[in-house]
N, CA and C atoms of all chains as a GROMACS GRO file, in nm:
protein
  540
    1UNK      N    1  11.455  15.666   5.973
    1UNK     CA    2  11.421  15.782   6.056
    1UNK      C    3  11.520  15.803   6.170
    2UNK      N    4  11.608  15.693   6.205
    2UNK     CA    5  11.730  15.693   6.311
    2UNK      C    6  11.768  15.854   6.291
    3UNK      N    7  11.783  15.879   6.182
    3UNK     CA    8  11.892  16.002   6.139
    3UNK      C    9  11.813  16.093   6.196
    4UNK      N   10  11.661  16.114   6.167
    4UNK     CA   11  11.614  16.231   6.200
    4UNK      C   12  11.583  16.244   6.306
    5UNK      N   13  11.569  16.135   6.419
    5UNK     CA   14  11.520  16.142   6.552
    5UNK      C   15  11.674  16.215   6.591
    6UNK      N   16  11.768  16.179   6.573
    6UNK     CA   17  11.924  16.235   6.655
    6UNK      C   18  11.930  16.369   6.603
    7UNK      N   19  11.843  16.422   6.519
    7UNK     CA   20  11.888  16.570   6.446
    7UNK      C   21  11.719  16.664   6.509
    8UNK      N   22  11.679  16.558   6.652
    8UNK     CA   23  11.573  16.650   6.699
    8UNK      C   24  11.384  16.594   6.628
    9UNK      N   25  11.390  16.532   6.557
    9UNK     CA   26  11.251  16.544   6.503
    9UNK      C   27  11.185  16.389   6.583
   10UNK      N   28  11.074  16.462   6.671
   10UNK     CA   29  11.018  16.372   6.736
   10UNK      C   30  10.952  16.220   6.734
   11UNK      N   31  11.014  16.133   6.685
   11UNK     CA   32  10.938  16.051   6.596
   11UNK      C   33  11.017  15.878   6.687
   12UNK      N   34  10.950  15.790   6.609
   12UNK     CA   35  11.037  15.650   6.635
   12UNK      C   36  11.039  15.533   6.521
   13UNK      N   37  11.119  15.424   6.535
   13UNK     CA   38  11.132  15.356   6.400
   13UNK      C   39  11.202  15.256   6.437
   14UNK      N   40  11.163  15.114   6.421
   14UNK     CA   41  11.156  15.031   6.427
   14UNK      C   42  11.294  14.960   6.421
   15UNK      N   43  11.330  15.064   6.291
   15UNK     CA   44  11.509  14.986   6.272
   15UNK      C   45  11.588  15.106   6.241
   16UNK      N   46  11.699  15.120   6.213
   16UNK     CA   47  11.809  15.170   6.206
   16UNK      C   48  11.825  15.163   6.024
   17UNK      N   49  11.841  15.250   5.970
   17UNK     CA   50  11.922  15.193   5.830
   17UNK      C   51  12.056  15.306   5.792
   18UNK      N   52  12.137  15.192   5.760
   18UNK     CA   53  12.309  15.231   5.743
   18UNK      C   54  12.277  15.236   5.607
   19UNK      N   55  12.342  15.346   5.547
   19UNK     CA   56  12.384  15.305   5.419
   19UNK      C   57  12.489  15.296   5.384
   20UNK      N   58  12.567  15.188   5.296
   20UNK     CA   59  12.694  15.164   5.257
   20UNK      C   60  12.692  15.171   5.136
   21UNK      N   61  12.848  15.195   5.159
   21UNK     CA   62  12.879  15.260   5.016
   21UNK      C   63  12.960  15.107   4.909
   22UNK      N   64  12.866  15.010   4.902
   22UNK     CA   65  12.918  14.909   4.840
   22UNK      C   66  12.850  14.834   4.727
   23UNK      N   67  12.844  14.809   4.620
   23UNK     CA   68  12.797  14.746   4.530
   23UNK      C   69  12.672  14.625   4.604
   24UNK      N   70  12.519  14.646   4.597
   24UNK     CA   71  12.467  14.536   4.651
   24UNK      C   72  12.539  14.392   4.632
   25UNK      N   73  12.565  14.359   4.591
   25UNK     CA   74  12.600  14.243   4.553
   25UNK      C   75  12.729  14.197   4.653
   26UNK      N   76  12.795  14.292   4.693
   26UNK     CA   77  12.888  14.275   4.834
   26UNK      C   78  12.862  14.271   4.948
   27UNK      N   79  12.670  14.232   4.927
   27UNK     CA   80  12.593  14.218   5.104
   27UNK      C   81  12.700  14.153   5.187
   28UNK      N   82  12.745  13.992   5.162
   28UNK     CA   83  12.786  13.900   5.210
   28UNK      C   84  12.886  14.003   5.311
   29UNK      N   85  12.945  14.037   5.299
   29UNK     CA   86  13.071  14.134   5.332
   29UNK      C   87  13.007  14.164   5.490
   30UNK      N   88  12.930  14.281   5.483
   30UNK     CA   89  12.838  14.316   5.570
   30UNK      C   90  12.801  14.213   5.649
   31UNK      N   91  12.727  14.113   5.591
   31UNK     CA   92  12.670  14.043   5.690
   31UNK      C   93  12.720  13.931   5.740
   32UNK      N   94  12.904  13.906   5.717
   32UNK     CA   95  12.952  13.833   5.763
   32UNK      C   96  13.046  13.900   5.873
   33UNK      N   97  13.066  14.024   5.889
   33UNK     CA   98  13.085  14.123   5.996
   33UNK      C   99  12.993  14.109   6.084
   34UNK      N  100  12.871  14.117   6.068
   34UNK     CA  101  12.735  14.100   6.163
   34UNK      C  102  12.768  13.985   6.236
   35UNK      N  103  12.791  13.868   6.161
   35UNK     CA  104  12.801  13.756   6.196
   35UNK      C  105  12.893  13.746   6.342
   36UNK      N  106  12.969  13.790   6.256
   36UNK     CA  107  13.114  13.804   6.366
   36UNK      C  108  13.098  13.886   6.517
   37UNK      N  109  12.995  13.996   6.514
   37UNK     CA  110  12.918  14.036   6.602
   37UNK      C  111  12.836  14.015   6.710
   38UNK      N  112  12.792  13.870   6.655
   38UNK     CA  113  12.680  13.767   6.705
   38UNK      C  114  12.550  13.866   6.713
   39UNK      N  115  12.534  13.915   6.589
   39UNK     CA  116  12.422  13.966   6.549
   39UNK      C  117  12.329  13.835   6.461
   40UNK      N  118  12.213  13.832   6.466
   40UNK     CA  119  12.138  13.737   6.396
   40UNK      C  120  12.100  13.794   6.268
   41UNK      N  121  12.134  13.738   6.152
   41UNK     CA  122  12.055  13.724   6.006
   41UNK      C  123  11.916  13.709   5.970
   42UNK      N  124  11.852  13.832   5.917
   42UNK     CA  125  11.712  13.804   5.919
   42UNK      C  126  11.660  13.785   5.755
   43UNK      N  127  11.742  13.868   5.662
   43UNK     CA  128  11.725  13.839   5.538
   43UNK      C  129  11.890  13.932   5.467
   44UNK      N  130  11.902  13.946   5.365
   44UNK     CA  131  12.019  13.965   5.292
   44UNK      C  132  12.065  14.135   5.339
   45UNK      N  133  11.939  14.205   5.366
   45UNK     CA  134  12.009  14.345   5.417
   45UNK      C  135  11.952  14.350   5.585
   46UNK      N  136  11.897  14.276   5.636
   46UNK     CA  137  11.810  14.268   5.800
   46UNK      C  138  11.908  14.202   5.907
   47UNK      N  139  11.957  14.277   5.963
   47UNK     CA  140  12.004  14.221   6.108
   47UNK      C  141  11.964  14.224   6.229
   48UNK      N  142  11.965  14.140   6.298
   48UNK     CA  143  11.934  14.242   6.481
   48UNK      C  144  12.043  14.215   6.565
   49UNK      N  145  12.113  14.279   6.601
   49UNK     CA  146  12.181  14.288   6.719
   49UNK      C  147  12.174  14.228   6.792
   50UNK      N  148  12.270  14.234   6.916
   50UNK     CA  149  12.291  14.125   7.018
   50UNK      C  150  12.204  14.198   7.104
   51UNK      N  151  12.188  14.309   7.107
   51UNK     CA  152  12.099  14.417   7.167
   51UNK      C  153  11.965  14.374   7.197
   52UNK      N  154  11.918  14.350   7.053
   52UNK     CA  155  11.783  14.314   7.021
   52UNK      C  156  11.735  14.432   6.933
   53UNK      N  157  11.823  14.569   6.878
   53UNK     CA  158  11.773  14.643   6.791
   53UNK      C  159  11.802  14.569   6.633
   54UNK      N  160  11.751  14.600   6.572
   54UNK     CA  161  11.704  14.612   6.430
   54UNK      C  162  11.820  14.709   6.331
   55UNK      N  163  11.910  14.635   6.284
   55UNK     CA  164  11.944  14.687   6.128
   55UNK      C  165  11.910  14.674   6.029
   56UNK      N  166  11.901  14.784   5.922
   56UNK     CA  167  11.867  14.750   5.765
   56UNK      C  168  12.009  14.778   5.680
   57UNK      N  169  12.022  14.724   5.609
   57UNK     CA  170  12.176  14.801   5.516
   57UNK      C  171  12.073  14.820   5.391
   58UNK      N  172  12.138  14.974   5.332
   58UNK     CA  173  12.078  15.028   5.226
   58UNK      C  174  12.186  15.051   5.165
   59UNK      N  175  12.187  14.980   5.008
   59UNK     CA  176  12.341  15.024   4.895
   59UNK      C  177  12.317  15.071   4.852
   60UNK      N  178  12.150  15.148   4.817
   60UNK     CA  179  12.133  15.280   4.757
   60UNK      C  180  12.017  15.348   4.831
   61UNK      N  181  12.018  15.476   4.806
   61UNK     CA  182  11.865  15.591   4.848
   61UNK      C  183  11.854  15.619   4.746
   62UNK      N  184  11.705  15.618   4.744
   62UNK     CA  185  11.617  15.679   4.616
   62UNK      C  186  11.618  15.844   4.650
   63UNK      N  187  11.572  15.932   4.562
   63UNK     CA  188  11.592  16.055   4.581
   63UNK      C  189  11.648  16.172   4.643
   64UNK      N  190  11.812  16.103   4.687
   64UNK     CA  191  11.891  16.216   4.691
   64UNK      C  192  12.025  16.185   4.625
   65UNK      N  193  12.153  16.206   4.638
   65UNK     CA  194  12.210  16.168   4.487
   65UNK      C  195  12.341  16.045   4.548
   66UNK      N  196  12.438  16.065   4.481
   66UNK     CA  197  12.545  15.905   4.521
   66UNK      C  198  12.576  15.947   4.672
   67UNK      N  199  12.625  15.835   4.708
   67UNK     CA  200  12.695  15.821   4.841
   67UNK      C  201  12.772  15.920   4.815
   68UNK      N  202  12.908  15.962   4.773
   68UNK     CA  203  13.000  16.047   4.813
   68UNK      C  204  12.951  16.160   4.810
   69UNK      N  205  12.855  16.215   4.714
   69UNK     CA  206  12.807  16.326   4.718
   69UNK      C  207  12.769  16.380   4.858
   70UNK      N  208  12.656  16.267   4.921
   70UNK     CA  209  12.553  16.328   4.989
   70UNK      C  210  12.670  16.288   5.148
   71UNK      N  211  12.765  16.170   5.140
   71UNK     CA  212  12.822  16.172   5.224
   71UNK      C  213  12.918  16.312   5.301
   72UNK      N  214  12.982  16.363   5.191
   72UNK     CA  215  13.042  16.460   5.210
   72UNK      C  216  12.985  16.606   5.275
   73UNK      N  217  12.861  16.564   5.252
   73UNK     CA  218  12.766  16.702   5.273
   73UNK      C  219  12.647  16.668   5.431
   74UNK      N  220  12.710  16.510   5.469
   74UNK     CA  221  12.656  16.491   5.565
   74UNK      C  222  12.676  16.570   5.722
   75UNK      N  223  12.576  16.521   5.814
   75UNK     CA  224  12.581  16.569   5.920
   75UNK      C  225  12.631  16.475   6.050
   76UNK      N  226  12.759  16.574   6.124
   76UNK     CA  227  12.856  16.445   6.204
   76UNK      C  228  12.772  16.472   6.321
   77UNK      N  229  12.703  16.333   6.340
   77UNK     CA  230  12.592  16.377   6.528
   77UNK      C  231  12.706  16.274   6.606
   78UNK      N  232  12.766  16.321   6.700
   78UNK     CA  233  12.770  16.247   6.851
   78UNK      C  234  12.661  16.143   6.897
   79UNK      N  235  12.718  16.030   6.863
   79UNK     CA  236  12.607  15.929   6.920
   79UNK      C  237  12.646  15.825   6.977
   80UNK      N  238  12.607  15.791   7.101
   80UNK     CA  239  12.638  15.635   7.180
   80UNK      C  240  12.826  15.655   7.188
   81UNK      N  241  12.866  15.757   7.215
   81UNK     CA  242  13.036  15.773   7.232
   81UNK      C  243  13.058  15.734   7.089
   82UNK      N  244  13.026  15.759   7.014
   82UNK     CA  245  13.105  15.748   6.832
   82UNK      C  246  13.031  15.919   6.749
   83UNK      N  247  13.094  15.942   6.653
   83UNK     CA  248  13.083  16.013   6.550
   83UNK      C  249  12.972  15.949   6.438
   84UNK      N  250  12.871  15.967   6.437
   84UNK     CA  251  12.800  15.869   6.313
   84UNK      C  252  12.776  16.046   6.176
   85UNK      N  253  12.748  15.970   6.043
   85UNK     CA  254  12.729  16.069   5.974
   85UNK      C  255  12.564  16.061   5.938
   86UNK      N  256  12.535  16.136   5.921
   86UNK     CA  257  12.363  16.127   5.890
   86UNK      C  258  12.320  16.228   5.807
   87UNK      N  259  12.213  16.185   5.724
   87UNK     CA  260  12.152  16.303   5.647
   87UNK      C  261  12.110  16.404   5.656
   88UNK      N  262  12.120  16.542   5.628
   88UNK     CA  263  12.049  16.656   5.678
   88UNK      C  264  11.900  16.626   5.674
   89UNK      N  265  11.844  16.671   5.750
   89UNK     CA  266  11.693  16.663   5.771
   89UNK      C  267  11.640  16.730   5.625
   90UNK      N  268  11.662  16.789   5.570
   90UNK     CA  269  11.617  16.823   5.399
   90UNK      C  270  11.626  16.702   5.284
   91UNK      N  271  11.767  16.619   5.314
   91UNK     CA  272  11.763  16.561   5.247
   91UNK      C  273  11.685  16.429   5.297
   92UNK      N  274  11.649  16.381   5.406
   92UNK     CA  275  11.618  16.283   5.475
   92UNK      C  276  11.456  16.310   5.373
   93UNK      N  277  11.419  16.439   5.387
   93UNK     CA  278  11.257  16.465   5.308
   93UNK      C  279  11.235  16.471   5.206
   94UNK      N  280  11.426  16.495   5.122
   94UNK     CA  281  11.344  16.438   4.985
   94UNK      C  282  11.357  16.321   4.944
   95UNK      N  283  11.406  16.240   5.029
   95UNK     CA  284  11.388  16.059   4.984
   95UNK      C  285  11.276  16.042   5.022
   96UNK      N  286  11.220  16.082   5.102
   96UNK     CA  287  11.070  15.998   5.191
   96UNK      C  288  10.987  16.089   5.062
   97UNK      N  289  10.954  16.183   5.034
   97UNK     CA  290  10.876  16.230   4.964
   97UNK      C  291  10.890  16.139   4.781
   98UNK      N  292  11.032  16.144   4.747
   98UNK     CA  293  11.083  16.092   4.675
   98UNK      C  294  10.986  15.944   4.653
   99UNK      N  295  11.029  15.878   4.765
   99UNK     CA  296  11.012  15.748   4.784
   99UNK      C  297  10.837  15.679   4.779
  100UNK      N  298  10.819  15.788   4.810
  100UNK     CA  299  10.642  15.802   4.849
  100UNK      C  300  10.574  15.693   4.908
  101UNK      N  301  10.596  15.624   4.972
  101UNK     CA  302  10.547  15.510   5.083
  101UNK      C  303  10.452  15.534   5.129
  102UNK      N  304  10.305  15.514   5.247
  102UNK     CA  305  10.249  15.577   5.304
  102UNK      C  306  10.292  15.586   5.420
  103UNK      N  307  10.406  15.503   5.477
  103UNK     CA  308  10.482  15.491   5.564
  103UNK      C  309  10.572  15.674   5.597
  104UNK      N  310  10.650  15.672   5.455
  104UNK     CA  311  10.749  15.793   5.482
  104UNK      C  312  10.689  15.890   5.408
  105UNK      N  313  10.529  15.918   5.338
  105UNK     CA  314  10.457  16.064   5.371
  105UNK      C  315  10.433  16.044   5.472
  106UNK      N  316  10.389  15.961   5.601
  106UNK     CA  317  10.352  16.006   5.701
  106UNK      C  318  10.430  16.092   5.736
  107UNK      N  319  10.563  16.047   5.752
  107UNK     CA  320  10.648  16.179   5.869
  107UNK      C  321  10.697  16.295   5.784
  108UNK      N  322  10.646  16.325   5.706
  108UNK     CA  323  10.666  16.468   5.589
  108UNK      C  324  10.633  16.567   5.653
  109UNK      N  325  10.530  16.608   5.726
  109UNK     CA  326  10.476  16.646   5.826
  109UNK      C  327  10.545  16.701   5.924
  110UNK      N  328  10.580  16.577   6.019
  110UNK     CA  329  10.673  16.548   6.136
  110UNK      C  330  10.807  16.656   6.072
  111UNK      N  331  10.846  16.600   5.981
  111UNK     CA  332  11.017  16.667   5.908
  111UNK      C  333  10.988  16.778   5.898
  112UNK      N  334  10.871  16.862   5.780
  112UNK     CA  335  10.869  16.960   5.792
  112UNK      C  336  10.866  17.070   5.917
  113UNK      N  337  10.790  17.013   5.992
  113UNK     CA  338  10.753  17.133   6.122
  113UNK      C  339  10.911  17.110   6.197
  114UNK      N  340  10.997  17.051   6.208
  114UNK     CA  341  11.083  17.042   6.280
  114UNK      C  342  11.179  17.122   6.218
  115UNK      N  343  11.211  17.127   6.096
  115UNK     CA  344  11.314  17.229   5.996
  115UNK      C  345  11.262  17.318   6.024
  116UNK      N  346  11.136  17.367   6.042
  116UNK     CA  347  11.072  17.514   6.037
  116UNK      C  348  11.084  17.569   6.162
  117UNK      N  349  11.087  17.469   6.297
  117UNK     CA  350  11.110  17.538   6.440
  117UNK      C  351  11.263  17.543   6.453
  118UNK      N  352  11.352  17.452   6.376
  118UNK     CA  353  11.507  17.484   6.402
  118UNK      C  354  11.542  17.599   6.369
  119UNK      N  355  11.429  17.644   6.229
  119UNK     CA  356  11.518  17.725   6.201
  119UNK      C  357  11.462  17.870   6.270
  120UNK      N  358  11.370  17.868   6.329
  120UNK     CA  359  11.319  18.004   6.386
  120UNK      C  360  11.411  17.991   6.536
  121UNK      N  361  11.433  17.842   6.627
  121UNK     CA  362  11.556  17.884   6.698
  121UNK      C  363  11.689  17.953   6.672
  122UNK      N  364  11.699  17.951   6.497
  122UNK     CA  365  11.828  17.977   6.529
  122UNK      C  366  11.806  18.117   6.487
  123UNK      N  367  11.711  18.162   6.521
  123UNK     CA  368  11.625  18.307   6.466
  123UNK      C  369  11.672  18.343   6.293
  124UNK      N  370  11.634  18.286   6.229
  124UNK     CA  371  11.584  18.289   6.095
  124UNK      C  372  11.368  18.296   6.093
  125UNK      N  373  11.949  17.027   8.073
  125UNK     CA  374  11.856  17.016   8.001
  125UNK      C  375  11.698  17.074   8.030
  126UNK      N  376  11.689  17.103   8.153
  126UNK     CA  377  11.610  17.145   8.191
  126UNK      C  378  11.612  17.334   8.122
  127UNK      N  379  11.728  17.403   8.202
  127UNK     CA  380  11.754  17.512   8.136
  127UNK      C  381  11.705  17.556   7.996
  128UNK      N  382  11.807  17.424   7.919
  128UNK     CA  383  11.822  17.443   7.744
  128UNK      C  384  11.632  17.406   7.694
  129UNK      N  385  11.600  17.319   7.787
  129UNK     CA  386  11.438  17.323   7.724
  129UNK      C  387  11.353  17.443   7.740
  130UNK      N  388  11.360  17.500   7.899
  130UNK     CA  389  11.259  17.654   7.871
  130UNK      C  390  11.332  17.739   7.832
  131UNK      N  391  11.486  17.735   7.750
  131UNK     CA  392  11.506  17.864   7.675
  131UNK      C  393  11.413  17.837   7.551
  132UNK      N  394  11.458  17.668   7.495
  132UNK     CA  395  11.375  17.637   7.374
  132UNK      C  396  11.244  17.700   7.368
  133UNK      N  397  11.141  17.689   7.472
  133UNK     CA  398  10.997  17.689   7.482
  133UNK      C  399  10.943  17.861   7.486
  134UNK      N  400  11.076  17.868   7.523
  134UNK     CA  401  11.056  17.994   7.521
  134UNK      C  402  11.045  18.137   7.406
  135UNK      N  403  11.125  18.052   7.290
  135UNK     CA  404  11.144  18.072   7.202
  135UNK      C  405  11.029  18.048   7.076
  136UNK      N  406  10.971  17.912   7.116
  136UNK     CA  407  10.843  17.835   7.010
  136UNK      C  408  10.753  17.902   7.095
  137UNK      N  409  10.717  17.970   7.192
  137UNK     CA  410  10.628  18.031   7.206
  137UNK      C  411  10.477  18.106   7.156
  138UNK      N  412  10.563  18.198   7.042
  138UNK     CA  413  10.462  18.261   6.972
  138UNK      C  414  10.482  18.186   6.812
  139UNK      N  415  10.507  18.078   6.806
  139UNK     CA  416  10.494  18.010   6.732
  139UNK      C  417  10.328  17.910   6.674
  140UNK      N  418  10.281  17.941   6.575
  140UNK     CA  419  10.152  17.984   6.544
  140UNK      C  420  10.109  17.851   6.497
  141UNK      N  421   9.973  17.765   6.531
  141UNK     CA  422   9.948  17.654   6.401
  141UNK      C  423   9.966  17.501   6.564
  142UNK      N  424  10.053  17.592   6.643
  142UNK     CA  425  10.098  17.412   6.748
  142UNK      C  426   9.974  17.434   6.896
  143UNK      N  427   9.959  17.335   6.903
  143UNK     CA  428   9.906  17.338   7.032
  143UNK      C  429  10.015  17.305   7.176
  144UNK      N  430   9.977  17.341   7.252
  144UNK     CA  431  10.102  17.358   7.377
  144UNK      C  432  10.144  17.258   7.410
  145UNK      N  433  10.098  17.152   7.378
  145UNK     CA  434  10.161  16.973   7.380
  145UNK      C  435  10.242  16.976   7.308
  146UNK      N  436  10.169  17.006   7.121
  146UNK     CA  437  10.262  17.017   7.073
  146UNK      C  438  10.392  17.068   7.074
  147UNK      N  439  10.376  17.164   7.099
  147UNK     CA  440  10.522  17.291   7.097
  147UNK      C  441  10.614  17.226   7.244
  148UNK      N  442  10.593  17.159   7.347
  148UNK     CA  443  10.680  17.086   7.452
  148UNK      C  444  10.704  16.962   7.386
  149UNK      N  445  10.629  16.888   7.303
  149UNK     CA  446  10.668  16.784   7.286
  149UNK      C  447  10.800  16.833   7.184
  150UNK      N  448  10.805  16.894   7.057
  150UNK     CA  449  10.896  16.955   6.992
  150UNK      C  450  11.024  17.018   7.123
  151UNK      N  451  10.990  17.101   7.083
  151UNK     CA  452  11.074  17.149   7.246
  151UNK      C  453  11.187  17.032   7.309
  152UNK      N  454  11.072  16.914   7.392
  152UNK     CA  455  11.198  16.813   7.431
  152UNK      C  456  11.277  16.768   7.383
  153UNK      N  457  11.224  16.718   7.254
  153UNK     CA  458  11.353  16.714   7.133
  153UNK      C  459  11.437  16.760   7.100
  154UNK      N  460  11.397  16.937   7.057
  154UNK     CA  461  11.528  16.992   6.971
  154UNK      C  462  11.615  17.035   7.102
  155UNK      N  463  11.551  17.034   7.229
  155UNK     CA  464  11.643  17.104   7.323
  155UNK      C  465  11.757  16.972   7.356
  156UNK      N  466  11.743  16.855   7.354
  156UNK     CA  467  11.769  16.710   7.350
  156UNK      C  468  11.964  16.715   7.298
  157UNK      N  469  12.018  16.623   7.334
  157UNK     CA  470  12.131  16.576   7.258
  157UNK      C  471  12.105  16.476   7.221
  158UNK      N  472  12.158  16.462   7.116
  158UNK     CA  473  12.133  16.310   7.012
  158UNK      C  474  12.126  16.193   7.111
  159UNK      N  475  12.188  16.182   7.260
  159UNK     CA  476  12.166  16.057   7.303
  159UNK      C  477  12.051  16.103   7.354
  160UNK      N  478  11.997  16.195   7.409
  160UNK     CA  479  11.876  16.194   7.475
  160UNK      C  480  11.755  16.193   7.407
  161UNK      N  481  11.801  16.225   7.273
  161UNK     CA  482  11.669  16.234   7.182
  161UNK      C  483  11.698  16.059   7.181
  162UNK      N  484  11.768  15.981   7.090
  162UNK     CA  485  11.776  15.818   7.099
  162UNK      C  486  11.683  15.795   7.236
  163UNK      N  487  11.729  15.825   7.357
  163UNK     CA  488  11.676  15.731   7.493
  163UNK      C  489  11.550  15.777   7.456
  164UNK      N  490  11.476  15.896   7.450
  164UNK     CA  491  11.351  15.902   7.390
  164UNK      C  492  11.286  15.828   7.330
  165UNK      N  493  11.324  15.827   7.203
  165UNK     CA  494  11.267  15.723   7.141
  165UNK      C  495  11.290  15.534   7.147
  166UNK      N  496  11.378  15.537   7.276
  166UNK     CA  497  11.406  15.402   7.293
  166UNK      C  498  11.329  15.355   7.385
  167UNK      N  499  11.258  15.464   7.472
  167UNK     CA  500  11.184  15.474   7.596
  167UNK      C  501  11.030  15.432   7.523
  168UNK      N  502  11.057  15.538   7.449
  168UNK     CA  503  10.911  15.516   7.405
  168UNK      C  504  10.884  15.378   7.328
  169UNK      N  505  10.949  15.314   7.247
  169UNK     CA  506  10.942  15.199   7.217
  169UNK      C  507  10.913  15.059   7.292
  170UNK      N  508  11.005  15.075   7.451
  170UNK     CA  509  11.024  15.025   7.512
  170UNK      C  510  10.838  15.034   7.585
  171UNK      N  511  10.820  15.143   7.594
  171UNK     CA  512  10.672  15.104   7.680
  171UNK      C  513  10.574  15.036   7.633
  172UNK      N  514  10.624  15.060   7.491
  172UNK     CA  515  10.462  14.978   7.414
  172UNK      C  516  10.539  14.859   7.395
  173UNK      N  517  10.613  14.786   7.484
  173UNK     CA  518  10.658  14.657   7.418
  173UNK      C  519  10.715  14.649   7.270
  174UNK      N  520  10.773  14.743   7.215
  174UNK     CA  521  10.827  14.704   7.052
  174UNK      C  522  10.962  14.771   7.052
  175UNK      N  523  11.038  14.742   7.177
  175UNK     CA  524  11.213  14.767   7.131
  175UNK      C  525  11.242  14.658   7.077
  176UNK      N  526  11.256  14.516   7.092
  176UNK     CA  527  11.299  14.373   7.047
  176UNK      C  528  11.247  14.336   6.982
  177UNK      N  529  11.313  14.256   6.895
  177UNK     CA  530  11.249  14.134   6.816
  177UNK      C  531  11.136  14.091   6.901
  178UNK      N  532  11.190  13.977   6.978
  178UNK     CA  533  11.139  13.895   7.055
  178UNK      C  534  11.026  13.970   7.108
  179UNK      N  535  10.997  14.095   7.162
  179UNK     CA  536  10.889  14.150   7.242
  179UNK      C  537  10.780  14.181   7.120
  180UNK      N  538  10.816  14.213   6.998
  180UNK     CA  539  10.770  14.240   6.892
  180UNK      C  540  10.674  14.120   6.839
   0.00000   0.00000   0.00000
């Protein structure tokens, strides 16, 4: 939900999830960068920061299509002085819907009404 | 931000279905920049005790 709170939709979430564009099986990679970070290891995709926030690494999303695809078509938000890329709030709803959790129908809801007031700001 | 929120509110106004909490709470958000929407939700985490591990 990181993505959708920075693209406006009122919400909060526990962790952060990156997705990389790497064969699962190249966790080690990742989490020996973490390491190097002095981030702590919580399981094969779970980190926390020196911060004390919460990472997840995701090598795939269910219901929207490959990394380059959806990368290319991503959205560049200004965040914390860096460029991060993030999912359009459409596509962020069809993984959670996709995904069907009771966790991510909850914020289906949340996603929808927020696409629907952006887009009447931008008078549509 | 103050400005950019009652143009926002001003706008969700006759916006039908929200109650007036609702429509400011929306509002603070989309009027928000990505860091202010983050401190938002870092704030809010932070009060109920569940930004950290450790507080968690």
């Amino acid at each position: 939900m990181s993505g959708a709170i920075l693209q406006g939709v009122p919400a909060t979430t526990l962790d952060t999830d990156i997705w990389i564009d790497l064969p699962s099986r190249q966790y080690m990679r990742v989490l020996n960068l973490c390491r190097r970070m002095g981030a702590q290891l919580r399981a094969n995709t779970l980190v926390d920061l020196s911060d004390g926030s919460t990472v997840n690494f995701l090598y795939e999303v269910h219901g929207v299509r490959g990394f380059r695809y959806e990368y290319q078509r991503a959205k560049k938000v200004k965040w914390l002085n860096t460029e991060v890329a993030v999912l359009p709030l459409p596509r962020i709803y069809a993984s959670k819907k996709f995904v069907g959790r009771p966790k991510d129908l909850a914020h289906l809801p949340l996603l929808e009404q927020t696409m629907k007031l952006q887009g009447r700001l931008r008078g549509r | 931000m103050e400005k950019k929120l009652a143009r926002v509110l001003k706008k969700l106004r006759r916006v039908r279905g929200l109650s007036e909490e609702e429509k400011y709470l929306f509002a603070r958000s989309l009027a928000a920049t990505p860091d202010e929407r983050w401190r938002l939700h870092e704030n809010f985490l932070r009060s109920h005790d569940l930004y950290t591990r450790s507080a968690r």
